[in-house]
C-alpha positions in Angstrom: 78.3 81.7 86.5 79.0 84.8 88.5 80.4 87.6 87.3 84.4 88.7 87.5 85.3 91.4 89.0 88.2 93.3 87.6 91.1 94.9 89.3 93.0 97.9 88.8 96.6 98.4 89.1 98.8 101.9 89.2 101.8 103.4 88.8 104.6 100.6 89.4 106.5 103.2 91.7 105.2 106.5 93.7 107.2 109.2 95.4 107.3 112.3 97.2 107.2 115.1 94.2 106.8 117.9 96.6 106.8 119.3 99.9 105.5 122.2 101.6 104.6 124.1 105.1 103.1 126.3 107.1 104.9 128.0 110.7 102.3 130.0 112.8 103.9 133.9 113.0 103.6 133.9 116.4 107.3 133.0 118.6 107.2 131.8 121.8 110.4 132.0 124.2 111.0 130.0 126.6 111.5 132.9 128.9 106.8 133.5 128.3 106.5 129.6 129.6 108.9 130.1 132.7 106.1 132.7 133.7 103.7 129.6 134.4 106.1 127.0 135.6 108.5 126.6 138.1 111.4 125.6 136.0 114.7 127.5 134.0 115.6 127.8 130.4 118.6 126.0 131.3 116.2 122.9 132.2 113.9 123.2 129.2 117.0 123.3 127.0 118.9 120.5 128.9 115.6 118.4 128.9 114.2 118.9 125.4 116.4 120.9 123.3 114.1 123.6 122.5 114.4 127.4 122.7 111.6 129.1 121.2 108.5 127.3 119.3 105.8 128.6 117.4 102.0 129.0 118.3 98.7 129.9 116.2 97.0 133.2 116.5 93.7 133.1 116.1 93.3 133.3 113.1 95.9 130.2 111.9 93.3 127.6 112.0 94.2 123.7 111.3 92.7 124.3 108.4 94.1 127.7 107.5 97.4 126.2 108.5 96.9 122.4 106.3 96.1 124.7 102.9 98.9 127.0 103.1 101.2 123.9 103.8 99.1 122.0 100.7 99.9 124.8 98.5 103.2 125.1 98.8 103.5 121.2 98.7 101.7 121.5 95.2 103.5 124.8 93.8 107.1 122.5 94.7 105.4 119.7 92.7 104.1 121.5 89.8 101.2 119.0 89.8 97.6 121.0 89.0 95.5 120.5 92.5 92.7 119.0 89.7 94.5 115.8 89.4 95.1 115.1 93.1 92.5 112.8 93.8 92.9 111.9 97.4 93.2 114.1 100.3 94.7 112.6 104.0 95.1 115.1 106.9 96.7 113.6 109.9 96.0 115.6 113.0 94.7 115.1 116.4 93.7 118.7 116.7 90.8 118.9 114.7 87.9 119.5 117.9 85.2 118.3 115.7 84.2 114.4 115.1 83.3 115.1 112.0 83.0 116.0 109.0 86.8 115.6 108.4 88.4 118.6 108.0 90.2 116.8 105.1 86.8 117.6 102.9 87.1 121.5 103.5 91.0 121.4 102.5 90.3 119.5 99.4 87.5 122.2 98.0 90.7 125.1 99.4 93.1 123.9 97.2 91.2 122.9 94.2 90.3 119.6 94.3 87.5 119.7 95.4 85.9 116.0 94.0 89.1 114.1 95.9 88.9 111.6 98.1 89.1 113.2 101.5 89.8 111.9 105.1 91.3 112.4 108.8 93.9 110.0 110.4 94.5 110.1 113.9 97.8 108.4 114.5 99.3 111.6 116.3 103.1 112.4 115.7 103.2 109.2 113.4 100.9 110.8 111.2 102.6 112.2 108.6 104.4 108.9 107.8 100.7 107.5 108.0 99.9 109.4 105.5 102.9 108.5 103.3 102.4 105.5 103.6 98.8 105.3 102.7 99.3 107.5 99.6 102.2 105.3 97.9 99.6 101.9 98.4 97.1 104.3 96.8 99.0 105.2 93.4 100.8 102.0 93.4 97.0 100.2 93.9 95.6 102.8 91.5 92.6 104.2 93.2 94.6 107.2 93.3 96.8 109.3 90.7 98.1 111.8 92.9 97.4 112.0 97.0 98.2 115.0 99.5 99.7 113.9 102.6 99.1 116.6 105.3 100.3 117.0 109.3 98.6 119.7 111.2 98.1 120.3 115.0 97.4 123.5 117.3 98.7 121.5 120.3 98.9 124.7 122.2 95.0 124.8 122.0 95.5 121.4 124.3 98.6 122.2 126.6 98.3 123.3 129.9 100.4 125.7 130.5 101.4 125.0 134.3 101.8 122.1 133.9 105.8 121.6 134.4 106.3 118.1 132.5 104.4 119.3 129.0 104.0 123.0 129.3 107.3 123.7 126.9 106.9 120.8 124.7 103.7 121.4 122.0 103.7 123.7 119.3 101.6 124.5 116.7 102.3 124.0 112.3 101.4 122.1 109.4 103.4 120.2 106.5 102.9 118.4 103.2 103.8 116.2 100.9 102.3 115.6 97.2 103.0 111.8 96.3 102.7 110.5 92.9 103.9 108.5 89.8 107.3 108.1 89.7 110.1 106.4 87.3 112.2 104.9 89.8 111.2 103.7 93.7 111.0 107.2 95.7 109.3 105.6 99.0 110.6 102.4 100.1 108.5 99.4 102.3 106.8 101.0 105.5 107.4 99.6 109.0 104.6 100.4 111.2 102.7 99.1 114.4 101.7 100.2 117.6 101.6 99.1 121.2 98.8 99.5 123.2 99.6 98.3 126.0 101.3 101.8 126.7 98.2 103.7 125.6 98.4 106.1 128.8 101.6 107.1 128.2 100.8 109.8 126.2 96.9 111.1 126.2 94.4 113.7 126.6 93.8 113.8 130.5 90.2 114.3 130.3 87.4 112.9 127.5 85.1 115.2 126.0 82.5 114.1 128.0 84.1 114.9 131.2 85.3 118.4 129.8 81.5 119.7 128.9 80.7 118.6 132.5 83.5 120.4 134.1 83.7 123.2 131.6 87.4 122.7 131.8 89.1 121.9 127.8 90.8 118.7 127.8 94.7 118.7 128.2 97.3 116.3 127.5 99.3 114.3 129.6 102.3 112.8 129.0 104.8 110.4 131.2 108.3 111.4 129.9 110.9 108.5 131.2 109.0 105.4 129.7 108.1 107.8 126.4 112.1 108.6 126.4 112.9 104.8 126.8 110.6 103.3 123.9 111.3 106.2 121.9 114.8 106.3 122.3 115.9 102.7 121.7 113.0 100.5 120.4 112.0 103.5 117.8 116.0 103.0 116.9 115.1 99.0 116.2 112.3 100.5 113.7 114.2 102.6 112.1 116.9 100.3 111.4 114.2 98.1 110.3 113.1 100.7 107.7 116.6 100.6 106.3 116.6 97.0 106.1 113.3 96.5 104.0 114.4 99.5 101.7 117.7 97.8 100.9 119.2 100.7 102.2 122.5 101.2 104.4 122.8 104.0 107.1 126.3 105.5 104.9 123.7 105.3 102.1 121.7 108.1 103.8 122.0 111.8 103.3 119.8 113.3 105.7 118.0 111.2 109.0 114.3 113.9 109.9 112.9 111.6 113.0 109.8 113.2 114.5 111.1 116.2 116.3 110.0 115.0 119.9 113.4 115.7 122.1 116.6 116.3 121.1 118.2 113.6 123.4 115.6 111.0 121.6 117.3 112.4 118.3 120.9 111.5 120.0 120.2 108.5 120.8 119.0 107.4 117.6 121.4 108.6 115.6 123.9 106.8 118.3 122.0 103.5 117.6 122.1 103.8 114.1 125.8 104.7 113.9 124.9 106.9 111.5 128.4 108.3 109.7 129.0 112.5 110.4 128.3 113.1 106.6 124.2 112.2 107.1 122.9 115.5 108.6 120.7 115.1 111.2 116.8 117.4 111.7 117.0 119.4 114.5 113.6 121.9 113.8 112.7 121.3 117.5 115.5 123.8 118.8 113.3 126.8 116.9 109.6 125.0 116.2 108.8 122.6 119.0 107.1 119.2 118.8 103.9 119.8 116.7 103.7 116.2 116.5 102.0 115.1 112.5 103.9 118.3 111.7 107.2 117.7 112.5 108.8 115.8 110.2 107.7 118.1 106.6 108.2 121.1 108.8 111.7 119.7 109.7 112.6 118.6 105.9 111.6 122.0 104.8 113.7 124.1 107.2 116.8 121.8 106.1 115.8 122.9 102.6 116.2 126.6 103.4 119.5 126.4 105.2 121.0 124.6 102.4 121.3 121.1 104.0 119.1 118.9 102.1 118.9 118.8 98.2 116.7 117.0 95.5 117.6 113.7 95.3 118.9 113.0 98.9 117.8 109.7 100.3 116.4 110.1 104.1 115.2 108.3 106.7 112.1 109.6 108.5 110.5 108.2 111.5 107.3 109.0 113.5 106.1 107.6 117.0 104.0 108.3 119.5 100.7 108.4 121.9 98.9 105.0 120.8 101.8 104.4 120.9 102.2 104.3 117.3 104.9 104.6 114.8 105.6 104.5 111.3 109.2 104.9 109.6 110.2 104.7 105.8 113.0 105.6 103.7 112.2 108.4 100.9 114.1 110.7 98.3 113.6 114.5 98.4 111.8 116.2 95.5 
């Protein structure tokens, strides 16, 4: 008779127990991206909401950038870096296949025996990651994970061209998930269509870039990304709600991946979300640093006073794949 193999369960319920980032120093007006494209700050502002946004010097590395985030993630946890024992980073702007750059932040912070890996799932990332690290402690192959977004996009932007040119910026967030007493990250609702793959993408493989000696840029085509993102993002979000248990006048704070201020609109419109749920708005100042966004917007809201421990929110990531991930947590 064969042998049985014996499972392991975890913690009955995980949640976010910290959170932390990282801004690059460096501020970038729109007035330095008007002297590369044809275009006004009135547009850039009208079309995307953004003013200013941040890019890395030199020295602010994705992995520079992920530890910083990590640490302050971990120092708003209290939890010793020994115990985490997985580490996700979620970036697309990582230029090397491998070794994940997950390993190298794991030894930086002090774990350095953790599980470690990359996720590409671009500005759905973080809530990858989220997601991923509640199945692990709940699963128990984890006790503790570190959920990390980080992208230098403006290493990949071209900056004449007019459509993406003001868009990208550069950051890192984190989140430390663990054990928890009571549910602090509710179902995930996830997927991805394919069938839109070109909608958003690097404009040129590797391959072709060594042969042209050109880097590789993205590309992205804005109306069709506005319409999915603006009304069938607003279905997933709602769906979110739904699987949490949750209702939108249940809500204190809505962070949806900080891609364009109209796409924010027009899912807070959707939603009918009442005045008193405030609503992230980090792209006005930061940009869309895609994995980023969403810790980078929670933490701003932290420092000007409009999100607390113990506020429910709604957080929602989408795009290139085009992939998207949304779930409802509570604030450490």
């Amino acid at each position: 008779m064969s042998a049985t193999i014996t499972s392991q369960t975890g913690a009955r319920y995980a949640g976010v127990l910290g959170i932390g980032s990282y801004r690059p120093r460096r501020v970038v007006p729109n007035a330095e991206i008007l002297e590369h494209i044809d275009s006004s700050d009135e547009w850039i502002q009208t079309r995307s909401g953004i003013k200013e946004r941040r890019w890395a010097s030199e020295d602010e590395t994705v992995l520079m950038m992920s530890v910083n985030a990590a640490k302050d993630a971990l120092e708003d946890s209290g939890i010793d870096p020994a115990q985490v024992g997985c580490v996700i980073v979620s970036t697309v702007t990582h230029l090397y296949q491998t070794p994940a750059i997950a390993t190298r932040v794991a030894v930086e912070v002090g774990a350095p025996t953790a599980a470690a890996f990359d996720v590409s799932a671009a500005c759905a990332g973080f809530c990858y990651g989220v997601a991923l690290a509640n199945d692990m402690i709940r699963g128990g192959s984890a006790k503790y994970v570190l959920a990390i977004g980080v992208e230098r996009l403006s290493d990949l932007t071209d900056r004449t061209d007019r459509s993406t040119a003001f868009i990208f910026a550069d950051g890192a967030g984190a989140a430390v998930v663990g054990p928890a007493d009571e549910p602090g990250i509710g179902p995930v609702v996830w997927g991805s269509d394919g069938t839109q793959h070109e909608v958003i993408s690097q404009k040129e493989s590797w391959q072709e870039a060594a042969g042209s000696y050109n880097w590789p840029h993205l590309r992205m085509d804005g109306n069709p990304v506005f319409r999915w993102a603006s009304f069938e993002m607003a279905k997933t979000a709602q769906q979110a709600l739904d699987v949490a248990g949750v209702k939108a006048e249940d809500l204190d704070l809505f962070v949806p991946h900080q891609a364009n201020m109209r796409i924010t609109d027009a899912m807070r419109r959707t939603l009918k979300l009442p005045d008193h749920v405030k609503v992230a708005r980090d792209i006005e100042r930061q940009g869309n640093t895609s994995a980023a966004s969403i810790p980078l917007a929670i933490t701003a809201m932290r420092e000007a006073g409009e999100a607390k421990s113990g506020d429910l929110a709604l957080i929602i990531g989408f795009g290139a794949g085009l992939v998207y991930a949304a779930q409802v947590i509570r604030l450490p």
